[in-house]
C-alpha positions in Angstrom: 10.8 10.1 -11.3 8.6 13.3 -12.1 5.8 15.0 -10.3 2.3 14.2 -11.2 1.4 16.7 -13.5 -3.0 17.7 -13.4 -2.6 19.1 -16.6 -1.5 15.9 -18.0 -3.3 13.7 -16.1 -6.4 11.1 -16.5 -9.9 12.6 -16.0 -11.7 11.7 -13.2 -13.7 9.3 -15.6 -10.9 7.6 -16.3 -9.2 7.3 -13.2 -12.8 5.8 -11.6 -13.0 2.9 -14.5 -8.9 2.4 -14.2 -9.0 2.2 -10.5 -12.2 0.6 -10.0 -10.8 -2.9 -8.9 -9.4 -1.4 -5.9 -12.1 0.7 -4.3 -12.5 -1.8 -1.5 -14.9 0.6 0.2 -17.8 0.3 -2.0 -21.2 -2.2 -1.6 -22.4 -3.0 -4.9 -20.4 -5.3 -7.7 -21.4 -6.7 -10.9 -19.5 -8.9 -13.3 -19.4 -9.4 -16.9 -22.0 -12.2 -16.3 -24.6 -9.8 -14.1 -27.5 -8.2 -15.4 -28.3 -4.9 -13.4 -32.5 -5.7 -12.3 -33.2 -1.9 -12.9 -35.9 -0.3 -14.5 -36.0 2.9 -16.6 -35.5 6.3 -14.6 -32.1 7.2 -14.6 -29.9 7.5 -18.0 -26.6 9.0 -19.1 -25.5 9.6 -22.2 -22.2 7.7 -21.4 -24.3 4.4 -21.5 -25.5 4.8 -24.6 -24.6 1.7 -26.1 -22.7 -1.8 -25.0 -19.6 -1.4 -22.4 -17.5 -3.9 -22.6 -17.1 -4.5 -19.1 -14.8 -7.1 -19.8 -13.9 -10.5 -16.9 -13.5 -8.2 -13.5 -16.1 -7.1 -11.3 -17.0 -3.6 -11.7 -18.4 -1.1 -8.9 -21.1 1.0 -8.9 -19.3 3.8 -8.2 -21.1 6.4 -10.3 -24.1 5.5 -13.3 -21.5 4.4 -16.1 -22.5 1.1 -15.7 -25.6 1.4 -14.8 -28.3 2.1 -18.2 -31.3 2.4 -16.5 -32.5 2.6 -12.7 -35.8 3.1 -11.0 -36.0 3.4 -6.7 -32.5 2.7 -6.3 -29.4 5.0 -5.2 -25.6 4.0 -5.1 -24.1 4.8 -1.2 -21.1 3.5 -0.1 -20.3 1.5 2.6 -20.6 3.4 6.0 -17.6 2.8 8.2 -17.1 1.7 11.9 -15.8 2.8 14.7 -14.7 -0.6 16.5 -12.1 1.0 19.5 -8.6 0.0 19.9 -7.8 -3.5 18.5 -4.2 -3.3 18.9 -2.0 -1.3 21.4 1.3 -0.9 23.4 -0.2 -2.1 26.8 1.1 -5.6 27.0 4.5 -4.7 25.4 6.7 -3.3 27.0 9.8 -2.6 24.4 7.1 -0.6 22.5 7.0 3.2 23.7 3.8 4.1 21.3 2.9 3.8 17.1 5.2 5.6 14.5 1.6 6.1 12.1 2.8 3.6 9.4 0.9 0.6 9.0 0.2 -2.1 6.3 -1.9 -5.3 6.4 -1.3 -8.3 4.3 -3.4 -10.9 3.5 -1.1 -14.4 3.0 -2.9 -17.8 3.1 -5.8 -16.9 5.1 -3.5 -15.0 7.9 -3.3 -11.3 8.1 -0.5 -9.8 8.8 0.3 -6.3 10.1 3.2 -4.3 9.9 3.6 -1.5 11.9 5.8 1.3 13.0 6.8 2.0 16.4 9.0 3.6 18.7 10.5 1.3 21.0 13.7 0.5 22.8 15.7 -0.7 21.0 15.0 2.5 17.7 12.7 3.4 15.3 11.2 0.4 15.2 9.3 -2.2 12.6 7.3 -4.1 13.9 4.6 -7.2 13.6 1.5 -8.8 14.8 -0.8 -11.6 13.0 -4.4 -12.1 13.2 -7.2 -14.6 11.8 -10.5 -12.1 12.0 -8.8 -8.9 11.7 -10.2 -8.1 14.9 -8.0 -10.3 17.5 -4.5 -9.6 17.0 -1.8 -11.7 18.7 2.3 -10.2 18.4 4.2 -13.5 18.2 7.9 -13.5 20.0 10.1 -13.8 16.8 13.7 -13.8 18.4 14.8 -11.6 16.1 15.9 -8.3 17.7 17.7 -8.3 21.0 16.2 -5.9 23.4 18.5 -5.5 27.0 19.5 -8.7 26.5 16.1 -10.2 25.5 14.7 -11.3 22.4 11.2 -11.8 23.6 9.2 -9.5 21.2 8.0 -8.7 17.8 10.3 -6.6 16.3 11.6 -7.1 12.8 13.6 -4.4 12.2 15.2 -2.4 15.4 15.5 0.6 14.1 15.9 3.2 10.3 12.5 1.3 9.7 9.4 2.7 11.5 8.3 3.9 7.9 9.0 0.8 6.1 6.4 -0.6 3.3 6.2 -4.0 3.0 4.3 -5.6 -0.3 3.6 -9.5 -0.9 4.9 -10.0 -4.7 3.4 -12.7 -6.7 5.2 -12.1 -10.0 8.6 -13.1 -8.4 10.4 -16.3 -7.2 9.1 -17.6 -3.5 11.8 -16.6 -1.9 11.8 -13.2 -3.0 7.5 -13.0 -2.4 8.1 -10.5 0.5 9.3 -7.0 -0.2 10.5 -4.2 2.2 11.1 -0.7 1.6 12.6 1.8 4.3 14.0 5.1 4.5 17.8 6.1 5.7 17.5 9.6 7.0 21.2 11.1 7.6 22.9 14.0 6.7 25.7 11.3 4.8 24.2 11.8 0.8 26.2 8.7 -0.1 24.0 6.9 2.7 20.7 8.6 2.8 17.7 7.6 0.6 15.6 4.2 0.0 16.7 0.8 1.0 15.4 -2.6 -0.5 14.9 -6.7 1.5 13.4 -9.5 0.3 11.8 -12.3 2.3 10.1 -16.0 1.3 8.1 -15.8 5.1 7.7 -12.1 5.5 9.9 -11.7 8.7 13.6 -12.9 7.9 14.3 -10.0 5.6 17.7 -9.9 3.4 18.8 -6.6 3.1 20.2 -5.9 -0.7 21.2 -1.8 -0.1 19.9 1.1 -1.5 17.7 1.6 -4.6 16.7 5.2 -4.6 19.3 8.4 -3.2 16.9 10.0 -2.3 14.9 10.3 0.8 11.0 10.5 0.3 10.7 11.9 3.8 7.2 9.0 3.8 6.2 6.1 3.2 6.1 5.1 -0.4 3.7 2.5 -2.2 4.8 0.0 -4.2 3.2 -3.2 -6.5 3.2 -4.6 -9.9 0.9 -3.1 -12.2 -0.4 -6.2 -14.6 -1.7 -3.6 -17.3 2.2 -2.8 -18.5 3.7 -5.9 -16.9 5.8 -3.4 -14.7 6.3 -2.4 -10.9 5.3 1.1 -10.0 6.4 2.8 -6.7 4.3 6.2 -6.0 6.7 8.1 -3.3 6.7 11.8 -2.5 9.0 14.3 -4.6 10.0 17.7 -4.0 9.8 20.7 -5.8 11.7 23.9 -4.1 11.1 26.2 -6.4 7.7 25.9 -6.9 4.5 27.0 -4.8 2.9 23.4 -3.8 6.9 21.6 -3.0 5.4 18.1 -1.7 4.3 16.1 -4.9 3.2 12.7 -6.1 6.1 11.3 -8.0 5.6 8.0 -9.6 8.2 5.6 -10.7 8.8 2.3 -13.1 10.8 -0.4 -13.1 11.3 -4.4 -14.2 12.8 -5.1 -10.7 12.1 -3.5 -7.3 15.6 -5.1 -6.2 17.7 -3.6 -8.2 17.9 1.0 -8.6 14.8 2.4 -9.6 15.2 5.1 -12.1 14.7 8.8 -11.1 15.2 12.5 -12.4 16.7 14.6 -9.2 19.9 15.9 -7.6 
């Protein structure tokens, strides 16, 4: 695992066509089968010339794609502010959010995973929704909380930054990953621990895969352009003016120790 190094790093070019598939913020797509109805005002040199914009739809994020224009600009989408969809009122084993939070799509169900401080830890914790909008936290009878097991807790506690990822590339009843973090002064303890999961909520626990502790969350998925996973988590450097760093990390299996350059 190494910093993220600017010097040797992607332009800004190329980090907009790499990345361009997961802009879910911007309005305008075309595919490989669109023709852009623009006429001539706007041109770039870059366009000079056919881009091979290959099967996957592209964004409009800047005018690489675009050869000419006339009485058009590209904006992105502006957001909303739609209040408070999802709070502590009507729980009461839930003292407030820990700030971590990740929403997964599975067979037409989202499904949110969330951080909070509760009673019975550091809590993670989940709630389901069809619109996105309308959330319901199902009692899962998983976490015993004075003596009741009435909630929607997961994980009771070393868990309110956890990251969990739906995998697709791995047997069904490994589809669910979890990451959390082990913060304790014990170094043969502390760090990164791995679960797996077929429904997304009874999680085996498999130990630790990184001794180190990322003091965040990290971000993990499989990357189909090198057939790998990647895991972008924070790194330290102590000796060095900017110490929290981007530190990026490969590996065939997310299960098993990730590989890393550190004390």
């Amino acid at each position: 695992m190494t910093p993220m190094d600017n010097d040797n790093g992607i332009s800004r070019r190329d980090f907009l066509i790499a990345g361009a598939g997961g802009l879910l913020a911007a309005s305008y797509l075309i595919t490989s089968d669109t023709t852009p109805a623009f006429s001539s005002v706007v041109s770039t040199s870059a366009n000079a010339g056919i881009i091979n914009a290959g099967d996957h739809k592209q964004l409009f994020i800047d005018h690489y794609f675009i050869s000419e224009s006339s009485d058009v600009i590209l904006m992105m989408n502006p957001p909303q502010k739609l209040g408070i969809v999802l709070d502590s009122d009507d729980t009461p084993w839930e003292l407030g959010p820990g700030g971590f939070f990740r929403v997964i799509e599975d067979a037409g169900k989202l499904k949110l995973y969330y951080g909070a401080f509760t009673l019975a830890g550091q809590s993670l914790c989940y709630a389901e929704s069809e619109d996105g909008l309308n959330w319901v936290k199902p009692m899962l009878g998983l976490v015993e909380v004075n003596g009741n097991r009435d909630n929607n807790i997961i994980i009771a506690n070393d868990a309110i930054d956890a990251t969990i990822m739906l995998d697709l590339h791995d047997a069904p009843e490994r589809r669910y990953k979890l990451f959390r973090s082990l913060v304790t002064g014990d170094r043969d303890r502390a760090g990164v621990y791995a679960a797996y999961s077929a429904d997304g909520l009874h999680f085996t626990e498999i130990g630790r895969v990184l001794p180190l502790w990322p003091e965040t969350g990290l971000i993990a998925d499989f990357d189909p352009h090198i057939g790998r996973y990647v895991v972008y988590t924070r790194v330290f450097a102590r000796n060095g003016e900017n110490q929290r760093r981007i530190g990026r990390i490969e590996t065939d299996d997310l299960l098993a120790p990730w590989p890393y350059k550190g004390k």
